[in-house]
MARBA-3410 file (N, C-alpha, C, O; in Angstrom, 1 decimal):
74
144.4,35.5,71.1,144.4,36.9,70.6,144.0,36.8,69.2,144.6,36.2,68.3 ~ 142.9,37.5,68.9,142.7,37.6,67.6,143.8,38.6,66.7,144.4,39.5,67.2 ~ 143.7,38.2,65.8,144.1,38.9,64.6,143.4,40.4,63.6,142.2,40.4,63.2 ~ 144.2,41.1,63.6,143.3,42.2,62.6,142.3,41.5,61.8,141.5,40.8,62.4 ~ 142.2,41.5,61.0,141.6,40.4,60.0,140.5,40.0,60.6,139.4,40.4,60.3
140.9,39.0,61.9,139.6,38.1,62.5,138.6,39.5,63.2,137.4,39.5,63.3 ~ 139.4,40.4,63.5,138.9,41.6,64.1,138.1,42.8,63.6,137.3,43.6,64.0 ~ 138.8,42.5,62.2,138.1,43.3,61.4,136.2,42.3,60.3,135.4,43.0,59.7 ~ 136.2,41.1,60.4,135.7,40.2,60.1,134.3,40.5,61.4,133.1,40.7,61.3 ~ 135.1,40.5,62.3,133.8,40.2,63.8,133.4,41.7,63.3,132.1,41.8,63.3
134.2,43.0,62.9,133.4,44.0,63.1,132.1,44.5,62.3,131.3,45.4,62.5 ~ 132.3,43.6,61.0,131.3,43.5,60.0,130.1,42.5,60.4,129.0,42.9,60.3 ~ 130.3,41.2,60.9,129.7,40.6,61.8,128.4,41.3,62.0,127.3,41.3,61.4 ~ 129.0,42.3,63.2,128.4,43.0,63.9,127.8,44.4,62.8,126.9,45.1,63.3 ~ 128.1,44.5,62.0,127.2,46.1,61.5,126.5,45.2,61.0,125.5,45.0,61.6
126.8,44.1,59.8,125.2,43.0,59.5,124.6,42.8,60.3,123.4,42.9,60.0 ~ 124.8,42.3,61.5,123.7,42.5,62.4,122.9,42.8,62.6,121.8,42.2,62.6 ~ 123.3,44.7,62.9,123.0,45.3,63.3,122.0,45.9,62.4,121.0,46.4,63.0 ~ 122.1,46.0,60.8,121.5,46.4,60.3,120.4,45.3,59.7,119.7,45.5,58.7 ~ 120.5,44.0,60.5,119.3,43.2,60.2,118.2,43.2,60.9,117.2,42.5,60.5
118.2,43.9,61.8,117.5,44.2,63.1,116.2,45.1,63.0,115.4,45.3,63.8 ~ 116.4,45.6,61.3,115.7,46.9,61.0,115.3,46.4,59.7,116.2,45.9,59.0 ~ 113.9,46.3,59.3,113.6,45.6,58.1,113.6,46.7,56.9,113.3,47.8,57.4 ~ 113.6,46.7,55.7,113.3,47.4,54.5,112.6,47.9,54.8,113.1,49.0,54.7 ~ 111.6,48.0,55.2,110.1,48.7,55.2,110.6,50.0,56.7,110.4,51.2,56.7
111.0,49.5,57.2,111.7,50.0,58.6,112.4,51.1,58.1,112.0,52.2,58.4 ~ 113.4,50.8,57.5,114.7,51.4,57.0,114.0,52.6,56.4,114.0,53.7,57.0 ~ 113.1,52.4,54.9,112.2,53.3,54.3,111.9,54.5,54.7,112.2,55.6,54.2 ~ 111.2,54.1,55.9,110.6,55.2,56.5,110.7,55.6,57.3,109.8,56.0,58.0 ~ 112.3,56.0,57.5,113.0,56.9,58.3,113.6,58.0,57.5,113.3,57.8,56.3
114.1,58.7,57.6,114.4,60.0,57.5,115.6,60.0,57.1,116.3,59.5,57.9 ~ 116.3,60.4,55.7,117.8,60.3,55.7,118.4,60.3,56.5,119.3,59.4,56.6 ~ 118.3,61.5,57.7,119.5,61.9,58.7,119.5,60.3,59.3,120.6,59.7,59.4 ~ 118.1,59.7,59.9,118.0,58.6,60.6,118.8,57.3,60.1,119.4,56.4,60.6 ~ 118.5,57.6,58.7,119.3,56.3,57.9,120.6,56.6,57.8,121.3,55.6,57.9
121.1,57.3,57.7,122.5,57.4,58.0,123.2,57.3,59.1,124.4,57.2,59.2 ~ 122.1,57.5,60.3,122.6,57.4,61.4,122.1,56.0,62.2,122.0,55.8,63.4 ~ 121.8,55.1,61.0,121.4,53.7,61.5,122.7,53.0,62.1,123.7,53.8,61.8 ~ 123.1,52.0,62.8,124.2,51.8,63.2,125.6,52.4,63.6,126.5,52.0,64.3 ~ 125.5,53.5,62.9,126.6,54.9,62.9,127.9,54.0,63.5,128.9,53.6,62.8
127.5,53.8,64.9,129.0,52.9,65.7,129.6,52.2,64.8,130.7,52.7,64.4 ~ 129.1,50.9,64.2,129.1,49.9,63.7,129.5,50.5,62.1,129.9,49.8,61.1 ~ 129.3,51.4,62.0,130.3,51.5,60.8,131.2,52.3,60.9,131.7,52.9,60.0 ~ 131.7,52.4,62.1,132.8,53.7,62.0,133.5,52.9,62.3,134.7,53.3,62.0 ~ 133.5,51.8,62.8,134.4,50.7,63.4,135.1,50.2,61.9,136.3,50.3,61.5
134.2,49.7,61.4,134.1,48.9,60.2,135.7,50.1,59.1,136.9,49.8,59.0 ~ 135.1,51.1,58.8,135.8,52.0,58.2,137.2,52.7,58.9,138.0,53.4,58.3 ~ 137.2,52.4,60.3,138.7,52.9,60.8,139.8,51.5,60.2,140.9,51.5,59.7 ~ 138.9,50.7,60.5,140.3,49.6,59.5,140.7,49.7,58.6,141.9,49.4,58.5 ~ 139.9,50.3,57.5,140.0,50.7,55.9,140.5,51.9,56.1,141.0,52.1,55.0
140.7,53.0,56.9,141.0,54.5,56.9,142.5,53.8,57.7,143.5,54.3,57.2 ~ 142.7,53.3,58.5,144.1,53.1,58.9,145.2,52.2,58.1,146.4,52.2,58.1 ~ 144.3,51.6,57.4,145.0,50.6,56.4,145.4,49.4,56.9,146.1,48.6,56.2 ~ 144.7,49.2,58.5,145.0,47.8,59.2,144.8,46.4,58.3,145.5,45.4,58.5 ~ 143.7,46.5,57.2,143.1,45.5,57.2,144.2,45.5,55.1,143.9,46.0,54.1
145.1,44.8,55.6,145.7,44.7,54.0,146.8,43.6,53.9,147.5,43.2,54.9 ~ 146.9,42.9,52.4,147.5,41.6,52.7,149.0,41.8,53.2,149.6,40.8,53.7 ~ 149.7,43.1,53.2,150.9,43.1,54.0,150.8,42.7,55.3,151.2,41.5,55.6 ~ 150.4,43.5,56.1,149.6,43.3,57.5,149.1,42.4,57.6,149.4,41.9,58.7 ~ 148.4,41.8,57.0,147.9,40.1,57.7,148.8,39.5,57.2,149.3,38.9,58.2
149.7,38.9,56.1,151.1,38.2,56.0,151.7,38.4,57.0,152.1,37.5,57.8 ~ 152.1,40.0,57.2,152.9,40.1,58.6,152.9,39.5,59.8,153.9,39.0,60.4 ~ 151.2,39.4,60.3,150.5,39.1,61.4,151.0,37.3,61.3,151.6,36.7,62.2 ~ 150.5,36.6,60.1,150.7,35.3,60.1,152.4,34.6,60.2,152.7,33.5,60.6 ~ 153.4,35.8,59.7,154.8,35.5,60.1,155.0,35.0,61.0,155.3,33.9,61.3
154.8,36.7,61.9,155.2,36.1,63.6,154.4,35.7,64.0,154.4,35.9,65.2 ~ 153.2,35.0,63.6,152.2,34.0,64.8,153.3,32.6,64.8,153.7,32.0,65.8 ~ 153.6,32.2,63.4,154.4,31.1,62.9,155.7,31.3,63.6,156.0,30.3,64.2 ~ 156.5,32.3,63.7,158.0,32.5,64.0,157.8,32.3,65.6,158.7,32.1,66.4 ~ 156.6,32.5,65.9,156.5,32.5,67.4,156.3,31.3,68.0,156.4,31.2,69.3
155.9,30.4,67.2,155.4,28.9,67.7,156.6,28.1,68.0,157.7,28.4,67.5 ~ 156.4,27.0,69.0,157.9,26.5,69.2,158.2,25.8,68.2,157.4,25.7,67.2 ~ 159.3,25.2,68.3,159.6,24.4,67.1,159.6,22.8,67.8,159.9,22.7,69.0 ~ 159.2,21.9,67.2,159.8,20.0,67.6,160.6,20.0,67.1,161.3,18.9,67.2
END
């Protein structure tokens, strides 16, 4: 199971990607509306983590707690 964090990491991944796919010259010469609606998905993804506040060092300390409190012990 990934972790917010790793989840939030893959989802940037993915808008770099996505917006590698489209060169400068590309990007240019589209049309505001189009440039803003380049990837659209891929950043709405990106920004629900930042708008829910998933992605913060409380929440990932937390996450790393119980991954640790959950492991068996020797």
């Amino acid at each position: 199971m990934s972790s917010v964090y790793e989840k939030w990491i893959s989802a940037n991944h993915t808008l770099f990607a996505c917006y590698e796919k489209v060169s400068a010259d590309q990007f240019n010469a589209l049309a505001k509306a189009d440039q803003d609606n380049l990837c659209k998905k891929e950043q709405e993804t990106v920004a629900g983590f930042l708008k829910n506040d998933s992605v913060n060092f409380r929440s990932i300390i937390n996450e790393r707690i119980t991954a640790i409190s959950s492991e068996p012990h020797h």
